[in-house]
C-alpha atoms as a printed R data frame, in Angstrom:
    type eleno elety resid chain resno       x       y       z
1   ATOM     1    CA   UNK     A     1 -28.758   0.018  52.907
2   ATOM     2    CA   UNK     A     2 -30.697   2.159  50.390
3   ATOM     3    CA   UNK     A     3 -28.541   4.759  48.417
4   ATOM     4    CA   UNK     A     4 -30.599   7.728  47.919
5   ATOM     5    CA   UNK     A     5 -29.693   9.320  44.106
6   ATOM     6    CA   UNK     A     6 -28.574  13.133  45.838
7   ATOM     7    CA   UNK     A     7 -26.169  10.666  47.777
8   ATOM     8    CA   UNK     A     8 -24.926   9.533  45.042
9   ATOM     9    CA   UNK     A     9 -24.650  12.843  43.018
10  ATOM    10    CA   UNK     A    10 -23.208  14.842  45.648
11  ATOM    11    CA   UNK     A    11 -20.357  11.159  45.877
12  ATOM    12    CA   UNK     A    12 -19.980  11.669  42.402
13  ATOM    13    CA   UNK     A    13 -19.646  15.023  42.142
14  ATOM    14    CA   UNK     A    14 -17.281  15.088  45.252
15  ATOM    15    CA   UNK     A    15 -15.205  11.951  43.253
16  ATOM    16    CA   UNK     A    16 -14.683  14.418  39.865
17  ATOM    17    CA   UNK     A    17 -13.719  17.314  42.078
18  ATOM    18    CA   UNK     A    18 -10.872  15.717  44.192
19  ATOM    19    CA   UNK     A    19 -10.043  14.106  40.802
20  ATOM    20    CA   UNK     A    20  -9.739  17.437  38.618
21  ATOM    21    CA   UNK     A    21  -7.344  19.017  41.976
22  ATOM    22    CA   UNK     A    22  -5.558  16.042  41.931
23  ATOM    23    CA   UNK     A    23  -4.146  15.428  38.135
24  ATOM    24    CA   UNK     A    24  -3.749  20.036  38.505
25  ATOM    25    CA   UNK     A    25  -0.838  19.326  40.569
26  ATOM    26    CA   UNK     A    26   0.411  16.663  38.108
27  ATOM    27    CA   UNK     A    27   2.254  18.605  35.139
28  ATOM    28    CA   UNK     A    28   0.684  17.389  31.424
29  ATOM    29    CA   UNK     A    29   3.836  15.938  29.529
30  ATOM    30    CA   UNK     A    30   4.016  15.717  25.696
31  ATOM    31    CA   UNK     A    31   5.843  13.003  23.748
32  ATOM    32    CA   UNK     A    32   6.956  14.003  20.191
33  ATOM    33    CA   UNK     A    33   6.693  11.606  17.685
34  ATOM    34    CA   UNK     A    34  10.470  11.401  17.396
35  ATOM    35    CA   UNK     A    35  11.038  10.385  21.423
36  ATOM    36    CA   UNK     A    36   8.394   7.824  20.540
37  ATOM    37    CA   UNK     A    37  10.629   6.128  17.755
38  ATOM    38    CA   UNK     A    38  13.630   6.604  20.003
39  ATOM    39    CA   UNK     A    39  11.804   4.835  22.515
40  ATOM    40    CA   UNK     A    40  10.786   1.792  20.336
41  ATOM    41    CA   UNK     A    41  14.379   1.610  18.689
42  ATOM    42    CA   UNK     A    42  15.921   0.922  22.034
43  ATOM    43    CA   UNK     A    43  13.052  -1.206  22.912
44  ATOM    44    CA   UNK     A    44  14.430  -3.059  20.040
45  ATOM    45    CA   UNK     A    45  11.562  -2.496  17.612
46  ATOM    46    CA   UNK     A    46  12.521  -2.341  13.825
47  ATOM    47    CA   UNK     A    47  10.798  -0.116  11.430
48  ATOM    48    CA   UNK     A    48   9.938  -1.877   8.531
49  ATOM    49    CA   UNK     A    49  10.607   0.779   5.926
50  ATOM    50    CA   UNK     A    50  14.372   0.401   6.844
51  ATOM    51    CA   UNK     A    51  14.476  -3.209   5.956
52  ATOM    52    CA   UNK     A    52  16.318  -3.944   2.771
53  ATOM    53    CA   UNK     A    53  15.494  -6.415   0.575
54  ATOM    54    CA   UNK     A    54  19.077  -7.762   0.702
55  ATOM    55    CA   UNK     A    55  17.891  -8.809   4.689
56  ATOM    56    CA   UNK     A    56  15.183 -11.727   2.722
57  ATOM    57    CA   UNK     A    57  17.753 -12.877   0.359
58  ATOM    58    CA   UNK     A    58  19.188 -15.984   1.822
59  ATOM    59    CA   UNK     A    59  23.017 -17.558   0.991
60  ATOM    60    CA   UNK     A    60  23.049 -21.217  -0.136
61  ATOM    61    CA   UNK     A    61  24.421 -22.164   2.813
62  ATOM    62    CA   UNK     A    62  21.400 -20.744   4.914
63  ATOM    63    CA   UNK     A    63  18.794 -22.356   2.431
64  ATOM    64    CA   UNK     A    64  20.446 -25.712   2.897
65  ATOM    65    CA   UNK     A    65  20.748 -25.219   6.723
66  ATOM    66    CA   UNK     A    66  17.127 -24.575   6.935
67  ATOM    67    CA   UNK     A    67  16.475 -26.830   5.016
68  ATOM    68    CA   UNK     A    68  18.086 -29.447   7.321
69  ATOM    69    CA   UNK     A    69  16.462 -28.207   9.872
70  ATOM    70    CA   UNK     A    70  12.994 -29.396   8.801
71  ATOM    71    CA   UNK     A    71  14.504 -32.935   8.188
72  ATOM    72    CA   UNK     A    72  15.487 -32.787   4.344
73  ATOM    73    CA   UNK     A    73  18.173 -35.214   3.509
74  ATOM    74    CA   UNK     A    74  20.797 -33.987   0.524
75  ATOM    75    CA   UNK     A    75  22.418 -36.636  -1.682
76  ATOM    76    CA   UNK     A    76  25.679 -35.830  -3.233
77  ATOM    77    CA   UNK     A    77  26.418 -35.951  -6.822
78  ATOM    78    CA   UNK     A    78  29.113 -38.115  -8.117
79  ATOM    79    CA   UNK     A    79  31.552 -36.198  -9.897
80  ATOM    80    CA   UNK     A    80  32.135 -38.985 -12.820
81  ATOM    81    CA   UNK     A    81  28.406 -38.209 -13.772
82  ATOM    82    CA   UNK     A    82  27.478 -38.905 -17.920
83  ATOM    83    CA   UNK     A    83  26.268 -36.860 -20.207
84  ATOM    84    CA   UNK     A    84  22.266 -37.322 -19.298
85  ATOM    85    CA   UNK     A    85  23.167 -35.493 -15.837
86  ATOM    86    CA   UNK     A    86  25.300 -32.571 -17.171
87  ATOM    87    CA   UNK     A    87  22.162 -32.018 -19.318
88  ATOM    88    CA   UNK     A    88  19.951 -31.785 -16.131
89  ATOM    89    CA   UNK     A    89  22.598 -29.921 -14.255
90  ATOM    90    CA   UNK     A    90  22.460 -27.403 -16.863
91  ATOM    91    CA   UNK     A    91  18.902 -26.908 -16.766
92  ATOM    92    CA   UNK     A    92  19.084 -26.673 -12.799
93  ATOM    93    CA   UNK     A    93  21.457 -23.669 -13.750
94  ATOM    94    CA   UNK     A    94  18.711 -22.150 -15.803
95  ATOM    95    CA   UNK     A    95  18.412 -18.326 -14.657
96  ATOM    96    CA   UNK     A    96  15.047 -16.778 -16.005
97  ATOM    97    CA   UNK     A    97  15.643 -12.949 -16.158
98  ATOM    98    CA   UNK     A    98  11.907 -12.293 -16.745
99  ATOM    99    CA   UNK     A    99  11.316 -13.487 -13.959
100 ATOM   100    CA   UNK     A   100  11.983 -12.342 -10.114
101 ATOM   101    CA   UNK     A   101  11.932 -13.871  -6.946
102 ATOM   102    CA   UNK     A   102  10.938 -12.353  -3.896
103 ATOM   103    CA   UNK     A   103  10.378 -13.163  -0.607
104 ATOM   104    CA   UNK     A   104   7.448 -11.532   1.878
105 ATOM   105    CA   UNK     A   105   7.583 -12.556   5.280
106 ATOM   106    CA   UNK     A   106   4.781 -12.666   7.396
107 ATOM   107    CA   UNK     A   107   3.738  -9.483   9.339
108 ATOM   108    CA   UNK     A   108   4.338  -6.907   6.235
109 ATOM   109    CA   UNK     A   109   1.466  -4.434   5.221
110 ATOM   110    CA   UNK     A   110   0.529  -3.747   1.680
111 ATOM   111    CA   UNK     A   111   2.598  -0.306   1.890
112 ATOM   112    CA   UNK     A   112   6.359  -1.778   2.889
113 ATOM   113    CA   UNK     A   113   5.161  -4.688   0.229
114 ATOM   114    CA   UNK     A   114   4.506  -1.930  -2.136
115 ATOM   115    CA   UNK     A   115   8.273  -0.703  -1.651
116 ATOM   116    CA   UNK     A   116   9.380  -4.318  -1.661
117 ATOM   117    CA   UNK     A   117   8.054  -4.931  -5.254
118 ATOM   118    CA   UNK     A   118   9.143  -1.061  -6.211
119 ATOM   119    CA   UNK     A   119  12.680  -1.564  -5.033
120 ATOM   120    CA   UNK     A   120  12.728  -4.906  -7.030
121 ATOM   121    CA   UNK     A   121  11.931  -2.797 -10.086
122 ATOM   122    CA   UNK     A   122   8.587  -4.912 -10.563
123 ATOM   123    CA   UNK     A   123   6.313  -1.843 -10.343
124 ATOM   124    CA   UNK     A   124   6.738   1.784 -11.055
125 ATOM   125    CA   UNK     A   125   5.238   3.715  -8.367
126 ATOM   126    CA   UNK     A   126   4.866   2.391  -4.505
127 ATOM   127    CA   UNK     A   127   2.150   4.308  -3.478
128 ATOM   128    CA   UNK     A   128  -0.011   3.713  -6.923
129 ATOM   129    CA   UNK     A   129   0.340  -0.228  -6.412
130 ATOM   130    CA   UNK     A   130  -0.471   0.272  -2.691
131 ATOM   131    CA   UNK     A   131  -4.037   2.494  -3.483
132 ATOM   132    CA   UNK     A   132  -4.794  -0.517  -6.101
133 ATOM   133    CA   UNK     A   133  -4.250  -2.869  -3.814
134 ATOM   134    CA   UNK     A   134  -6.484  -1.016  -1.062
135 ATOM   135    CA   UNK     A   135  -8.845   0.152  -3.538
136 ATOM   136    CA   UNK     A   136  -9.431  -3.582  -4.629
137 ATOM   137    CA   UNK     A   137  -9.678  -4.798  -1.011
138 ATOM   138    CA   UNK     A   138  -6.605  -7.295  -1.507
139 ATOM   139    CA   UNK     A   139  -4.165  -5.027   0.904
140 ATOM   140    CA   UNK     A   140  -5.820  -7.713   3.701
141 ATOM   141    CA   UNK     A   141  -5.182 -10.669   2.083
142 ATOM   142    CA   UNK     A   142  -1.592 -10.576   0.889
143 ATOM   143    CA   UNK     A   143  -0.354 -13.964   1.582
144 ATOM   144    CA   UNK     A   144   3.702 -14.622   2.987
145 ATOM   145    CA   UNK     A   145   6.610 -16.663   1.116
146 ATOM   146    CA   UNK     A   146   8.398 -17.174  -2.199
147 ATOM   147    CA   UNK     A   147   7.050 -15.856  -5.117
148 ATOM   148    CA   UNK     A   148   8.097 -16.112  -8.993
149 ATOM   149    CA   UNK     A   149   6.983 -12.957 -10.389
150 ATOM   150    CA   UNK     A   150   7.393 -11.955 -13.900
151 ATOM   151    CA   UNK     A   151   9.159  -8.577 -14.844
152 ATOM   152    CA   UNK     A   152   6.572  -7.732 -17.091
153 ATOM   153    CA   UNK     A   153   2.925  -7.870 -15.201
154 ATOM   154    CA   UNK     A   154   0.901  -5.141 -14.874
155 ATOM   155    CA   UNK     A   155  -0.622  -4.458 -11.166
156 ATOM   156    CA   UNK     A   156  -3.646  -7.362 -11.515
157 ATOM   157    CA   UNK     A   157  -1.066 -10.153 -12.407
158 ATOM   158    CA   UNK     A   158   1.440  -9.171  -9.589
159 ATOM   159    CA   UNK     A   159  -1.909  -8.399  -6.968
160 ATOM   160    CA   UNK     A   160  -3.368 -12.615  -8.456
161 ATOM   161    CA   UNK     A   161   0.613 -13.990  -7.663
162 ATOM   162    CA   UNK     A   162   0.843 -12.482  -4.022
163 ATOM   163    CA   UNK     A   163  -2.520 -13.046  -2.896
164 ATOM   164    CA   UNK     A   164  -2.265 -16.897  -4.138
165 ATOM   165    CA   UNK     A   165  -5.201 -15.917  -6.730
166 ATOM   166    CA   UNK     A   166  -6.111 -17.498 -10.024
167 ATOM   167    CA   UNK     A   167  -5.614 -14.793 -12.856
């Protein structure tokens, strides 16, 4: 059964007209940017922006719980310890105020990383570190976790430390 092409034209041309009287009847509504993030909120969708950094700091409690979790065993510490393990207890206690830890979890972008570091007060300017980043192609290969990051270091040093990269 042969289909001869003015079949098919007039079909398709018939097909687009029907269509076009059909979506006339059906009123155009526009969504505002605003109902949109209304809409996701009570979908239960976070914007990252809002997230504190407070949120990725974890209690002792929670580390150790986690920690449990994946099968670590804790020992306790005998409190008539001598002097050689009040000497390493004091160097657990060590607190490094050059340096800060932070904590990216997976699923960030270089931007709300950007305001991560920023509101850490390990770089000056957000959006500069973000352009570097991009500019260098590294905004795609930011890796996730703990990271020591000294208070000092300039954008290269902090871009090497999150993206696992020899300086």
């Amino acid at each position: 059964m042969g289909l001869s092409s003015r079949s098919f034209m007039i079909g398709l041309g018939l097909g687009i007209v029907i269509t076009g009287i059909t979506f006339s009847f059906v009123p155009y509504k526009s969504i505002s940017d605003k109902e949109i993030i209304e809409k996701s909120k009570e979908l239960g969708m976070v914007d990252p922006l809002d997230l504190s950094p407070e949120r990725f700091v974890l209690s002792q409690e929670e580390i150790i719980k986690r920690a449990k979790k994946l099968g670590m065993d804790f020992v306790e510490k005998d409190k008539n310890s001598n002097a050689e393990s009040k000497e390493i207890n004091k160097s657990d206690e060590y607190f490094d105020p050059d340096v800060v830890t932070i904590f990216i979890p997976k699923g960030l972008v270089s931007k709300e990383i950007s305001i991560l570091l920023y509101e850490n007060n390990l770089i000056d300017d957000s959006e500069e570190f973000d352009l570097y980043l991009q500019k260098n192609k590294l905004d795609r290969v930011i890796s996730y976790g703990y990271f020591d990051i000294p208070t000092k270091s300039d954008y290269k040093t902090i871009a090497d430390i999150i993206t696992k990269q020899k300086p």
